[in-house]
N, C-alpha and C positions, 0 to 999 in steps of 0.2 A: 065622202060627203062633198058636195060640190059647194055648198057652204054649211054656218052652223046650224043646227038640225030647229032651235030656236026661231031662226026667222026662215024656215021651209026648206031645210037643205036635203037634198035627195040623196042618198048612200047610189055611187054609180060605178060598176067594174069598168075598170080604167087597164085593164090589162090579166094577162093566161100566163105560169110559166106548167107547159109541159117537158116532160124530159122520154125520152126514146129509151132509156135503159132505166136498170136500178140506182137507186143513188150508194153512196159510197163515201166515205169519210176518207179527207185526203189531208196533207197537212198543208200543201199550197192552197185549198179551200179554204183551211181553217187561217192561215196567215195572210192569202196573200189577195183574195177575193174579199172585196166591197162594193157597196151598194151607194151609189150617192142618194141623199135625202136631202130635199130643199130645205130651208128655215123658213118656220114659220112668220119670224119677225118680215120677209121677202113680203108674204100673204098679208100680214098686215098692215104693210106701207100701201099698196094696191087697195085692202079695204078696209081701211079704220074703224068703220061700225062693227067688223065683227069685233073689236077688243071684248066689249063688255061678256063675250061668250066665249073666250079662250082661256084656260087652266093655263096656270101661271105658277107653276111649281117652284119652289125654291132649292137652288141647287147650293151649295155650300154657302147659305145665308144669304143669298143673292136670287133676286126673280129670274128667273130663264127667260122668260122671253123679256127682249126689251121694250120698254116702255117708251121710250123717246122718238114714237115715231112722226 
């Protein structure tokens, strides 16, 4: 979503992973391969209006995202 679906946000493919072969279970896959993901709290400094439309889970009694932006 290029923003919250709320105030008109559009679902948009942002990227393809093809693979050439079969996939396979490896234990360097499994250990040693990661993915970076941004924080959201990053997206909300840039846009403060979406707060009112971001799930705000609570992770051991504490909000996930932060609030003090």
């Amino acid at each position: 979503m290029d923003q919250p679906a709320e105030l008109g946000g559009k679902e948009q493919l942002i990227g393809q992973m093809k693979t050439k072969s079969q996939l396979v279970t490896s234990y360097w896959g499994d250990e040693h391969m990661y993915f970076r993901h941004q924080r959201m709290d990053d997206d909300l400094k840039l846009r403060p209006e979406w707060l009112p439309y971001t799930p705000n889970p609570k992770v051991f009694g504490e909000n996930f995202v932060t609030r003090a932006i």
